[in-house]
MDAnalysis code that builds the backbone (N, CA, C; Angstrom):
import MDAnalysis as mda
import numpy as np

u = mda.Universe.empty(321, n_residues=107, atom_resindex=np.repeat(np.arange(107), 3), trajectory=True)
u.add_TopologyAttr("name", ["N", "CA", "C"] * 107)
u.add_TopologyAttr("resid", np.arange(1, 108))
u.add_TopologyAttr("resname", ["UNK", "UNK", "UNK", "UNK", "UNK", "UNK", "UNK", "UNK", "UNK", "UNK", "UNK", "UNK", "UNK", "UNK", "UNK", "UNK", "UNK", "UNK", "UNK", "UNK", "UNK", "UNK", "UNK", "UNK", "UNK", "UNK", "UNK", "UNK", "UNK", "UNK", "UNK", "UNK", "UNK", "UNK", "UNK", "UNK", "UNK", "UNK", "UNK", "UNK", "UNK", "UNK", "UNK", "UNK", "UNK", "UNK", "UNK", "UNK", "UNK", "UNK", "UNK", "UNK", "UNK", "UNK", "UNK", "UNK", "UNK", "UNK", "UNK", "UNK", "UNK", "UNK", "UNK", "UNK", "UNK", "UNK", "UNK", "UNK", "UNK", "UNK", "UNK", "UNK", "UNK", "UNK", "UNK", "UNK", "UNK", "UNK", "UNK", "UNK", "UNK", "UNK", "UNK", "UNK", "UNK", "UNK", "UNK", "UNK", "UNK", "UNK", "UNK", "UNK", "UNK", "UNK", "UNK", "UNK", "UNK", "UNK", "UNK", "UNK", "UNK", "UNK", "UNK", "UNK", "UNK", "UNK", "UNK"])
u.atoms.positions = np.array([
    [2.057, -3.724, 37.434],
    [1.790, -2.697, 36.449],
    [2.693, -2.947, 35.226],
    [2.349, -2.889, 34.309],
    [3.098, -3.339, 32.829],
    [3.445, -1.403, 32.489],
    [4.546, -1.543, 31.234],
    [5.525, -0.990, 30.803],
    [4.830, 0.008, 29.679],
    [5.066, 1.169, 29.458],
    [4.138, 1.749, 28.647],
    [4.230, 1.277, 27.335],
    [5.920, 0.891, 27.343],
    [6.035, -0.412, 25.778],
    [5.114, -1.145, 25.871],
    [4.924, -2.143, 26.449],
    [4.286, -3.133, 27.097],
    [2.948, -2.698, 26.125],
    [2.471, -1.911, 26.789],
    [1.051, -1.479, 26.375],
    [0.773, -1.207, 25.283],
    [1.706, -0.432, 24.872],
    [1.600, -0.743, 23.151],
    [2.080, -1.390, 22.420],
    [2.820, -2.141, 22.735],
    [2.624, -3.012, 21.684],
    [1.254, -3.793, 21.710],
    [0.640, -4.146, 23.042],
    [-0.457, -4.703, 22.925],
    [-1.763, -3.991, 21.702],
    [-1.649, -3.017, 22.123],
    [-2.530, -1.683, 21.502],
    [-2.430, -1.791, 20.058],
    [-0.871, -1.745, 19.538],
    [-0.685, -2.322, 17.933],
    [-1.038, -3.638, 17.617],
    [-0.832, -4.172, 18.350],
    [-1.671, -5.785, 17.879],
    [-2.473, -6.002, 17.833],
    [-3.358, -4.861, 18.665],
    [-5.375, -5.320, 18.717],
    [-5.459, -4.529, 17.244],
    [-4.383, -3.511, 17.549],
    [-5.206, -2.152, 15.488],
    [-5.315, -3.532, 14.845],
    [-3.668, -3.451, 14.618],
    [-3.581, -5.074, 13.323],
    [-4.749, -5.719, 13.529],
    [-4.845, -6.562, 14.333],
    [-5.691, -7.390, 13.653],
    [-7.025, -6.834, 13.416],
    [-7.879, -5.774, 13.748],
    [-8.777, -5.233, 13.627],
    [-8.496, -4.611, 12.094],
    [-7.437, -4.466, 11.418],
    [-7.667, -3.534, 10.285],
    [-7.495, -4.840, 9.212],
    [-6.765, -5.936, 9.719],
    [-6.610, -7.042, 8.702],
    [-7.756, -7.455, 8.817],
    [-8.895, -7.682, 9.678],
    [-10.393, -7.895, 9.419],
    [-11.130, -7.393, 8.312],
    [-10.921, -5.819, 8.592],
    [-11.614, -5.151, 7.918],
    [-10.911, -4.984, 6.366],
    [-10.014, -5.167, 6.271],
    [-9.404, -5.071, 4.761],
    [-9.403, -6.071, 4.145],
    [-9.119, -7.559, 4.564],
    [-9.778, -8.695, 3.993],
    [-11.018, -9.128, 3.884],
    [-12.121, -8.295, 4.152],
    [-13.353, -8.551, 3.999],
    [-13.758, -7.737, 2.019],
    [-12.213, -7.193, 1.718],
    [-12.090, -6.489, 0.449],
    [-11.053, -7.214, -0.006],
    [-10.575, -8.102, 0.279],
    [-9.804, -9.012, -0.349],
    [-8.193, -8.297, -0.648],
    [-7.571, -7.040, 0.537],
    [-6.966, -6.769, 0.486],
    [-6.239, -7.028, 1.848],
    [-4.664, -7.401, 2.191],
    [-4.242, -7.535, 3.536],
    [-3.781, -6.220, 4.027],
    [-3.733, -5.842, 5.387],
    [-3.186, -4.685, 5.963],
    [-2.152, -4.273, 5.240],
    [-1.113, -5.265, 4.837],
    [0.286, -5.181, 4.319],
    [-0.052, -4.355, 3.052],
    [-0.875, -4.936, 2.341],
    [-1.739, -3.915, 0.827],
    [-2.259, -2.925, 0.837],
    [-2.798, -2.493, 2.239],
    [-3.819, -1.439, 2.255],
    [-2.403, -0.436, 2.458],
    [-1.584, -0.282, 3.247],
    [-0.299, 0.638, 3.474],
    [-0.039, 0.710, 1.911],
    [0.032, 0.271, 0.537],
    [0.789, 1.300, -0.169],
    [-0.798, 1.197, -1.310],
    [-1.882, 1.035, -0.993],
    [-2.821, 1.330, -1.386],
    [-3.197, 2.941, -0.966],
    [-2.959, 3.496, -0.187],
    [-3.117, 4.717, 0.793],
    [-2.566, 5.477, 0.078],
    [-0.917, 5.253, -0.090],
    [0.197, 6.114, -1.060],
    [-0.146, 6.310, -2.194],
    [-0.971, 5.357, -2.939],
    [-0.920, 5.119, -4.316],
    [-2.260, 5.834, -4.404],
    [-3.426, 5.856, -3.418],
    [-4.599, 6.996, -3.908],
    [-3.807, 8.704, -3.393],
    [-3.024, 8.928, -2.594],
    [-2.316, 9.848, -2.471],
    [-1.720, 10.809, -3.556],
    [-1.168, 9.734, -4.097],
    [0.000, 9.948, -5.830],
    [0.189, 8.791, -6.128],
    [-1.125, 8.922, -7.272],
    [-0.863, 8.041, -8.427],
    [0.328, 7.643, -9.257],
    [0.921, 7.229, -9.919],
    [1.791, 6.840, -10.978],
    [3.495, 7.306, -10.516],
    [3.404, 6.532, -9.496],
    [4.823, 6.546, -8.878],
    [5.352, 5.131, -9.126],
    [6.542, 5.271, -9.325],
    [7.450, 3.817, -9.354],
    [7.711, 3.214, -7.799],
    [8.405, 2.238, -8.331],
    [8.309, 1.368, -7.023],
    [9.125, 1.619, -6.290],
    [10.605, 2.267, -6.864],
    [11.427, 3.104, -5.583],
    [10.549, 3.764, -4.751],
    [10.006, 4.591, -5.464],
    [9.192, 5.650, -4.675],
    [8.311, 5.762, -3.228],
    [7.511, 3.907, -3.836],
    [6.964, 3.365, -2.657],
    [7.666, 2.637, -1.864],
    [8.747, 2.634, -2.167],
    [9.737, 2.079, -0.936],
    [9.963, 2.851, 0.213],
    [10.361, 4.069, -0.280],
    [10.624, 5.472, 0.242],
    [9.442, 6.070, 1.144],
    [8.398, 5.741, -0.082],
    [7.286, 6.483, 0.802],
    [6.347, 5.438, 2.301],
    [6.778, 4.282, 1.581],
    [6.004, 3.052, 2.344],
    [7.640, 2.762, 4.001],
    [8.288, 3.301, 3.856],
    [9.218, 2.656, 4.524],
    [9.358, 0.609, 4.571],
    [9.259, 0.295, 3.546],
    [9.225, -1.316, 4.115],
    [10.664, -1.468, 2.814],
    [10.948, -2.386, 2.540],
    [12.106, -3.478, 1.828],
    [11.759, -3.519, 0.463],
    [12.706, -3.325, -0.760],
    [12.098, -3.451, -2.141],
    [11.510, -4.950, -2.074],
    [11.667, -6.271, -1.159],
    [11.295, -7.127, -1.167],
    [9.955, -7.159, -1.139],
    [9.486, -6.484, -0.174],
    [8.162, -6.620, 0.295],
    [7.352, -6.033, -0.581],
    [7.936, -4.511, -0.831],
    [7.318, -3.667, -2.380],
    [6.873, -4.882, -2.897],
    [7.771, -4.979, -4.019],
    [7.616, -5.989, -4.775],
    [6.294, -6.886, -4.925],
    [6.516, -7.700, -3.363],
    [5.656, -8.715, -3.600],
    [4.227, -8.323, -3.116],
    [4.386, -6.954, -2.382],
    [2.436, -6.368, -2.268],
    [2.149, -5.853, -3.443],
    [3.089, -5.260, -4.550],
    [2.382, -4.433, -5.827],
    [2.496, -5.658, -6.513],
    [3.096, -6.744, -6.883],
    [2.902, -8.171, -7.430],
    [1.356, -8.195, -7.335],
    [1.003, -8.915, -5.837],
    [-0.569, -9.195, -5.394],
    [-1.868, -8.100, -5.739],
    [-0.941, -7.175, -5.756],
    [-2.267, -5.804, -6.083],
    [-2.589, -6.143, -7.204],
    [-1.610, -6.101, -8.575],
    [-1.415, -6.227, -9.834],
    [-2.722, -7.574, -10.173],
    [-1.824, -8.322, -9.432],
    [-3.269, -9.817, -9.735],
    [-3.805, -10.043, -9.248],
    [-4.477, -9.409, -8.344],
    [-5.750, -8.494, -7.656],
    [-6.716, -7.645, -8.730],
    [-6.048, -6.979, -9.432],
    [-6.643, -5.668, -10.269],
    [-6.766, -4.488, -9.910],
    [-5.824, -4.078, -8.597],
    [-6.227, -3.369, -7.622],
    [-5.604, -2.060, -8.404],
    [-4.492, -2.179, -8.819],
    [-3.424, -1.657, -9.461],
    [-3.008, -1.499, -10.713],
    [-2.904, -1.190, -11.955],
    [-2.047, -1.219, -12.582],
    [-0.999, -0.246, -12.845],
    [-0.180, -1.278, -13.807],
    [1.432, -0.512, -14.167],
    [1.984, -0.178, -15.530],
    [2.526, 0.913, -15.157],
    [2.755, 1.624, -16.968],
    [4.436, 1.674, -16.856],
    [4.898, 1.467, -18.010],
    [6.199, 2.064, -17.944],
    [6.750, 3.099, -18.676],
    [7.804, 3.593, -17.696],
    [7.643, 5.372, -18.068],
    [9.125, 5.580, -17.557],
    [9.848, 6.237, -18.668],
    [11.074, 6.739, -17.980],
    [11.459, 7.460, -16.798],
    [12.249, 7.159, -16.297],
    [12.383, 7.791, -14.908],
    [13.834, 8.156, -14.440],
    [14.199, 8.364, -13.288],
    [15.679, 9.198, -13.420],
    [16.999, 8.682, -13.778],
    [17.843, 9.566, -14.116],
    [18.738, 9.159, -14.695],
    [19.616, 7.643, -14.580],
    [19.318, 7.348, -13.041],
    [20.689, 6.015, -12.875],
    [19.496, 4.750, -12.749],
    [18.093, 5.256, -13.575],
    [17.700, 3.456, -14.136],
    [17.255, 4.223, -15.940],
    [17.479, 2.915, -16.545],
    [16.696, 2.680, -17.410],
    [15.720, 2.848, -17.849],
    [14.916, 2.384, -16.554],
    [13.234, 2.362, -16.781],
    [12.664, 2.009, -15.488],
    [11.373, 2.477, -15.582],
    [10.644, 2.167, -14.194],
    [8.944, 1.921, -14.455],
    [8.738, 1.077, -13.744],
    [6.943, 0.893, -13.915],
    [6.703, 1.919, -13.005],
    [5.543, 2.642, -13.589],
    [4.970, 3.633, -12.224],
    [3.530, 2.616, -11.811],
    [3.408, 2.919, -10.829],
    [1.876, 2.443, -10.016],
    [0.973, 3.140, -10.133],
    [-0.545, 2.285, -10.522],
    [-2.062, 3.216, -10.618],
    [-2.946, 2.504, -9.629],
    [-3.269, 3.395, -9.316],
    [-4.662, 2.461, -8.611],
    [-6.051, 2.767, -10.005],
    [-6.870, 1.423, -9.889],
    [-7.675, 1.145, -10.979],
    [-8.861, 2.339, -10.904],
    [-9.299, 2.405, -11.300],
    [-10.466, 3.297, -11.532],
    [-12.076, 3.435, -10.428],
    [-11.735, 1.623, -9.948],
    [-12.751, 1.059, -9.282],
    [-11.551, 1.900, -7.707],
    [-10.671, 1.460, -7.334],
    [-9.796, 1.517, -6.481],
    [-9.591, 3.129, -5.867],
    [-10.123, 4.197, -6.966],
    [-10.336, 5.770, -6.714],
    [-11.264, 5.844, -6.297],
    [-12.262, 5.160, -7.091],
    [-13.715, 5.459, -6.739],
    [-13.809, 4.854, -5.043],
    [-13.701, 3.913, -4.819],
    [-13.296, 3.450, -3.217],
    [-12.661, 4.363, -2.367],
    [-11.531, 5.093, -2.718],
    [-11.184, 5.772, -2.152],
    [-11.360, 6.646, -1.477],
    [-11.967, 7.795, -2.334],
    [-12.967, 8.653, -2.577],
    [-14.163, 8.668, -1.825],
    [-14.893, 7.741, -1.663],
    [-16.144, 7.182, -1.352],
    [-15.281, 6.826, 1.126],
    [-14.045, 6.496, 1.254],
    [-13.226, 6.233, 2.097],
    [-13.287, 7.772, 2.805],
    [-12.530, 8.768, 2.105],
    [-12.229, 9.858, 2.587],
    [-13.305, 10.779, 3.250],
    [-15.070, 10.279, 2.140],
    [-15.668, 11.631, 2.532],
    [-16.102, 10.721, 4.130],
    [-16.156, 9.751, 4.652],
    [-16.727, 9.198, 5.772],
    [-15.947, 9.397, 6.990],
])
């Protein structure tokens, strides 16, 4: 008899790859679709934000809103933001990327 860990992790590995199927058939990876979710949630957040909200590494941020960006999935505005930066890009999802969304939720 295996370990109820055991079992799930199996269980998370069948989702994964079942959702990286289905999200690269949109030319987006699982890893993209997680702050694609946030970003039809609340629009025009900076990238701290999706750190916070995404739980993953400003590394990883980074390099999924990078790929979104030259994707078209996304774009970015810059917009002042709190006091201890300078400046911050906030995140959009595109117009096409709502409408998807949208079209996601009522099903």
């Amino acid at each position: 008899m295996h370990s109820v860990g055991y079992l799930s992790r199996i269980n998370f590995r069948a989702f994964s790859r079942a959702l990286e199927k289905l999200t690269l058939a949109h030319g987006v990876s699982a890893g993209q679709w997680r702050f694609l979710r946030v970003l039809w949630d609340q629009d025009g957040i900076t990238q701290r934000e999706l750190v916070d909200r995404t739980g993953t590494t400003e590394a990883t941020t980074v390099r999924s809103v990078n790929g979104l960006l030259k994707s078209g999935f996304i774009t970015r505005d810059e917009a002042r933001a709190a006091e201890d930066e300078d400046h911050a890009h906030r995140q959009r999802p595109t117009a096409a990327q709502r409408t998807a969304a949208a079209g996601h939720r009522r099903q």
